[in-house]
C-alpha positions in Angstrom: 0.0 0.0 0.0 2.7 2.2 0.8 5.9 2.4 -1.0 9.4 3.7 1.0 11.4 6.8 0.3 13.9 6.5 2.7 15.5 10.1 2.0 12.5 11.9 3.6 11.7 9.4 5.8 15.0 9.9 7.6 14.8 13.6 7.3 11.4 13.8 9.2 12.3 11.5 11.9 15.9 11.8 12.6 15.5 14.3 15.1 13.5 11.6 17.5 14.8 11.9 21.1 12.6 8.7 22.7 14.6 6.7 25.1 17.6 6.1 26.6 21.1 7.2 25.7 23.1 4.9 24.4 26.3 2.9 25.6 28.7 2.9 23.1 30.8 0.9 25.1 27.8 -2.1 25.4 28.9 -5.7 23.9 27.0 -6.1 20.1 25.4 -9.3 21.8 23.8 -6.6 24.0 22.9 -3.8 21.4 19.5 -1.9 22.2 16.8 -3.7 19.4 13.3 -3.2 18.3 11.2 -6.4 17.1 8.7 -4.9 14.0 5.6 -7.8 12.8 5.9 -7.8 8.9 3.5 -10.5 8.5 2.0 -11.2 4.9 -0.6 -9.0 6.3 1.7 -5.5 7.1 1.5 -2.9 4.0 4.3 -2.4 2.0 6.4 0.1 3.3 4.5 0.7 6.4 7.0 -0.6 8.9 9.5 2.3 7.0 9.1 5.2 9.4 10.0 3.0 12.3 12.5 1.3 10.8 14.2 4.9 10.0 13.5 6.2 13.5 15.1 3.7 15.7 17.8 2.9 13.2 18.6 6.7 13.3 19.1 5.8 17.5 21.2 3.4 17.0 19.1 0.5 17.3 19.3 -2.9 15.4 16.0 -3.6 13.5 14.4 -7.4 13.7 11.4 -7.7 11.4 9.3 -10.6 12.1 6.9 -13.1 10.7 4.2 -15.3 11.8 6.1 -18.2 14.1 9.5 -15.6 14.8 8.5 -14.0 17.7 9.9 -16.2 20.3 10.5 -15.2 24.1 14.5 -15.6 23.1 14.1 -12.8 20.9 11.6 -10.8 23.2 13.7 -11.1 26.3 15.7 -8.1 25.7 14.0 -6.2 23.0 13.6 -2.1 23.4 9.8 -2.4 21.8 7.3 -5.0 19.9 6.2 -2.9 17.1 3.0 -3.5 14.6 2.5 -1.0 12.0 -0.3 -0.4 9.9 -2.1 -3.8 7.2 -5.2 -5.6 6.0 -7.2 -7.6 8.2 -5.8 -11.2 7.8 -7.5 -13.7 5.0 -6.1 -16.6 6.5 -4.6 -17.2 10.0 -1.4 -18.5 8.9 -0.9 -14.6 8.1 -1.1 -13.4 11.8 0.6 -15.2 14.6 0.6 -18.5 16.1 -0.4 -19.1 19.8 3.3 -19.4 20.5 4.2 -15.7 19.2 0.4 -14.0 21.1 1.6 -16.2 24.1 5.8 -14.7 23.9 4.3 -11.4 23.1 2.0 -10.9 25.9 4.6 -13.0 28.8 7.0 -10.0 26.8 4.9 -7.1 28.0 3.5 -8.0 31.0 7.0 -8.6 32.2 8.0 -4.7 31.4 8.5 -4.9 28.0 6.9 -2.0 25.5 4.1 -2.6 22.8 3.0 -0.2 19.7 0.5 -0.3 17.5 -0.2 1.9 15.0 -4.2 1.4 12.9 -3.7 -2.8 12.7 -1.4 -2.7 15.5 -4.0 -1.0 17.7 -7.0 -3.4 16.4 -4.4 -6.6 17.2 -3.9 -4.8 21.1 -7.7 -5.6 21.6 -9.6 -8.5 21.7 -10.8 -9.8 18.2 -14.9 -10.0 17.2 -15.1 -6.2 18.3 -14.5 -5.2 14.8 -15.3 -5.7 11.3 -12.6 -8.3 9.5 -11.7 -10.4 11.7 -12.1 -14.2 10.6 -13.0 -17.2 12.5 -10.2 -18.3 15.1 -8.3 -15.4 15.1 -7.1 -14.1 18.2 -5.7 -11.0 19.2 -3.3 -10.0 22.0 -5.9 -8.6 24.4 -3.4 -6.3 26.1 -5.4 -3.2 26.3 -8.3 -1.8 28.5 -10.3 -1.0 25.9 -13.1 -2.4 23.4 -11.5 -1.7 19.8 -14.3 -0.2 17.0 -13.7 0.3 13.7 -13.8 4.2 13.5 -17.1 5.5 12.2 -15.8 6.7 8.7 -17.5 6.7 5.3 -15.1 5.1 3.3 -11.5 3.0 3.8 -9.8 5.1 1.2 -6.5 7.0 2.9 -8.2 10.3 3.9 -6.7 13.2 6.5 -8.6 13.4 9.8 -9.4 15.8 12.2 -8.3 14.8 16.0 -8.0 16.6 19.3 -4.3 15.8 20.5 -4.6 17.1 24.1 -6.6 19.5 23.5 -5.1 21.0 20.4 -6.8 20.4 17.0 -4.6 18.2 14.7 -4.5 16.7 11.3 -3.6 13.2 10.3 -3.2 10.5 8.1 -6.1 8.2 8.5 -7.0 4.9 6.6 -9.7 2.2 8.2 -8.1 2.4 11.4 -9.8 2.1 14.7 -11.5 3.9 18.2 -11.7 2.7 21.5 -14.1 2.8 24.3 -11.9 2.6 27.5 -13.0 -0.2 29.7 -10.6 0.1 32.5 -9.5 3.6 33.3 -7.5 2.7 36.0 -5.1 1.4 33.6 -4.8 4.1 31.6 -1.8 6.1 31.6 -2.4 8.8 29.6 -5.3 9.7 26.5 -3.8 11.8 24.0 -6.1 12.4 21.0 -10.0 11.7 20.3 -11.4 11.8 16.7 -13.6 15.2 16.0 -16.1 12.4 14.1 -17.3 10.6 16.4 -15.4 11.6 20.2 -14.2 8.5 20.1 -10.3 7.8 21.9 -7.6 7.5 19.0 -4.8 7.7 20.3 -3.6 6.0 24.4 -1.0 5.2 26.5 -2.0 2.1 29.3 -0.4 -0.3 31.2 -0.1 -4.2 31.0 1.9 -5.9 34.0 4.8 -4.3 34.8 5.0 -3.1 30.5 3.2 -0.4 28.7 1.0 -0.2 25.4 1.1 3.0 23.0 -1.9 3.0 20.6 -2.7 5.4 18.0 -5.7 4.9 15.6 -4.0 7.7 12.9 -1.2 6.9 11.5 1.1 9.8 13.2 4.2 8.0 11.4 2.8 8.9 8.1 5.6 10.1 6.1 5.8 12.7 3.4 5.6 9.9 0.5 2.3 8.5 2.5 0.3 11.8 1.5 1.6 12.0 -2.1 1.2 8.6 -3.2 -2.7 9.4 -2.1 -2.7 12.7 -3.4 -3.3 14.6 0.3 -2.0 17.5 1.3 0.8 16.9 5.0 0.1 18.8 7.6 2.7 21.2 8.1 5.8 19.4 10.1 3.6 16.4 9.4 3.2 15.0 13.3 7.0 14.2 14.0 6.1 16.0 17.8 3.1 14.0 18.2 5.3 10.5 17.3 7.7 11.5 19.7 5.6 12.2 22.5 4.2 9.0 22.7 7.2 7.2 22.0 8.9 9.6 24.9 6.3 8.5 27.1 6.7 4.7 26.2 9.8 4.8 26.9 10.0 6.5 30.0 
């Protein structure tokens, strides 16, 4: 769906300042890593922007596929990232129990989840929405019930959101909303949709880890909006990306 121009990509997120400063000094066997899902399912070119971020960090990239996320890999990973996709056709294009099971063990035990449009419907529990196919299970790791945003259409479109307060613009394609189920584990909410008041965007805890959600794609990069012929809001929403990813890591 989405095709990579690395070039911009790294100029709009190479000033990222999320996490921790890096040792230099640290053994390669212990280099900080991120673990990215590109299943059959993930869009071309969507796991791009956070490829380019974290490799601008300093951090080695692991992109995974259905059976390769493994509580070896997990153990000492800086984030589980799963970027934007289609709804799987068959469930030997999502994960098997084995991954759901390392992945949720993973967080609960401290580690960091994001989800960005699929990744956020994945965080929930699947039925909720529209797509999902018989025996497919999600990771449940969220206090929330995940809707499919009330939208029109599914073609790419900009959306207006509330981002604390502050009216934003961002790239939006079928992704979802979220009625809050547990607000006692919710860390922070940072954006609801102007359409329908619904949450976009959170930060909540599961265990001892956290899970960032966003709804929008706030990773959209400047090739995102002129593939689909949409005009990017001005500094596209490199602040917004780095707030949450700030607060993720912190």
């Amino acid at each position: 769906m989405k095709s990579a121009i690395l070039s911009l990509a790294l100029f709009c997120f190479g000033a990222l300042a999320f996490g921790e400063p890096l040792d230099l000094n640290q053994p390669s066997t212990n280099s900080p890593y991120v673990v990215i899902f590109k299943g059959p399912s993930i869009c071309d070119g969507c796991e791009t922007p956070f490829v380019t971020m974290f490799q601008n960090k300093g951090y080695d990239v692991h992109l995974v596929k259905p059976g390769e996320s493994t509580p070896g890999l997990l153990k000492n990973a800086a984030v589980y990232i799963v970027p934007g996709g289609d709804d799987i056709t068959a469930l030997a294009q999502g994960w098997t129990a084995s991954d759901r099971q390392a992945i949720r063990d993973y967080v609960k035990n401290g580690g960091r989840y994001y989800g960005a449009c699929l990744g956020a419907y994945w965080a929930g529990k699947a039925g909720t929405w529209i797509g999902t196919i018989p025996g497919f299970e999600a990771l449940e790791l969220i206090p929330a019930t995940v809707l499919e945003a009330s939208v029109f259409d599914t073609r790419p479109q900009i959306v207006n959101i509330h981002w604390e307060g502050k009216s934003r613009e961002a790239y939006f394609q079928d992704g979802p909303s979220f009625v809050i189920t547990d607000p006692s584990r919710i860390l922070k909410i940072y954006a609801t949709y102007d359409f329908d008041h619904q949450v976009a965007a959170f930060l909540s805890q599961y265990g001892a880890g956290k899970v960032g959600i966003s709804g929008v794609h706030i990773e959209a990069t400047p090739d995102w909006y002129q593939e689909d012929h949409l005009v990017a809001p001005v500094g596209l929403n490199v602040d917004l990306m780095n707030e949450i990813m700030s607060d993720l890591f912190r």
